[in-house]
C-alpha positions as CSV (number, residue, x, y, z in Angstrom):
1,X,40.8,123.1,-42.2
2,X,43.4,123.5,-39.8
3,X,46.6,123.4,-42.7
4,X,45.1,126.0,-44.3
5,X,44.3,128.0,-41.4
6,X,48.3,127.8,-40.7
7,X,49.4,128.2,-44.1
8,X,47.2,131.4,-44.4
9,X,48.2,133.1,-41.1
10,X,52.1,132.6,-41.5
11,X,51.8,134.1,-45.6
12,X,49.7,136.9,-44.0
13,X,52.8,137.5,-41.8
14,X,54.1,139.2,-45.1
15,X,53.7,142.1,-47.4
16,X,54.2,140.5,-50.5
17,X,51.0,139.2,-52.9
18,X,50.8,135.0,-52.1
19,X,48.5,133.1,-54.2
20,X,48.1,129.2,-55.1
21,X,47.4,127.9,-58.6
22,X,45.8,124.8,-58.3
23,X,43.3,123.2,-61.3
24,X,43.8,126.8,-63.1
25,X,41.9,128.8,-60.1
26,X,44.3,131.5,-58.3
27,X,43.8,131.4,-54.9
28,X,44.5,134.3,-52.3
29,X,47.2,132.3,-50.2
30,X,46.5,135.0,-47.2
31,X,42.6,134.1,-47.3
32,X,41.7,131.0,-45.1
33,X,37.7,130.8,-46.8
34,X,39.7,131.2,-50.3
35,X,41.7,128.8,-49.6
36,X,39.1,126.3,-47.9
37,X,36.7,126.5,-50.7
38,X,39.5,125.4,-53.4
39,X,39.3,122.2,-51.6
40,X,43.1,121.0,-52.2
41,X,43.6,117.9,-51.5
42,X,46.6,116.2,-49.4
43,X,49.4,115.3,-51.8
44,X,47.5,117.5,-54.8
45,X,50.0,119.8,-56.5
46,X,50.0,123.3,-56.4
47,X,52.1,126.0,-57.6
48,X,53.2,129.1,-55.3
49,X,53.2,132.6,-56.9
50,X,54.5,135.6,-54.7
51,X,55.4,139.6,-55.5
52,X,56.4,142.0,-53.7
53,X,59.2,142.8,-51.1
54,X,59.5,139.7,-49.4
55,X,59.3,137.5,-51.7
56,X,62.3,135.6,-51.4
57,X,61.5,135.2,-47.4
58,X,57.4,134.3,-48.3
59,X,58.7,131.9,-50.9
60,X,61.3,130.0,-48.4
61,X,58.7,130.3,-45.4
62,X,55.9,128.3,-47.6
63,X,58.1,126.0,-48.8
64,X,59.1,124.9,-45.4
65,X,55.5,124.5,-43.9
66,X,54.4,122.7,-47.3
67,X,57.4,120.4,-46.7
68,X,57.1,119.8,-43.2
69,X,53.0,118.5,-43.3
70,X,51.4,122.2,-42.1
71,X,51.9,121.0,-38.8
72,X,49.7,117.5,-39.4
């Protein structure tokens, strides 16, 4: 719970739409209970989609959390 309580705060931090697709559900990146209930599992692959104005800065800020363990 606690990775996806950090990944949803810092792509909150943003303006721009953040979702996960993950076993063809779209997930609200920015919702922690969204997120929880797609139970995603550690080393499970995922794809990022962001829009909007910060896109480029949403897309390099989940990158680097998803590389560096979310902090576990």
């Amino acid at each position: 719970m606690r990775p996806a309580g950090i990944f949803a705060k810092e792509m909150g931090a943003f303006e721009s739409d953040v979702y996960i697709r993950y076993k063809k559900n779209r997930i609200n990146a920015k919702s922690l209970l969204n997120i929880i209930a797609a139970c995603i599992k550690c080393g499970a692959e995922i794809d990022l989609e962001i829009d909007g104005p910060d896109e480029k800065e949403a897309m390099a800020r989940a990158i680097e959390i998803i590389e560096t363990g979310l902090s576990e």
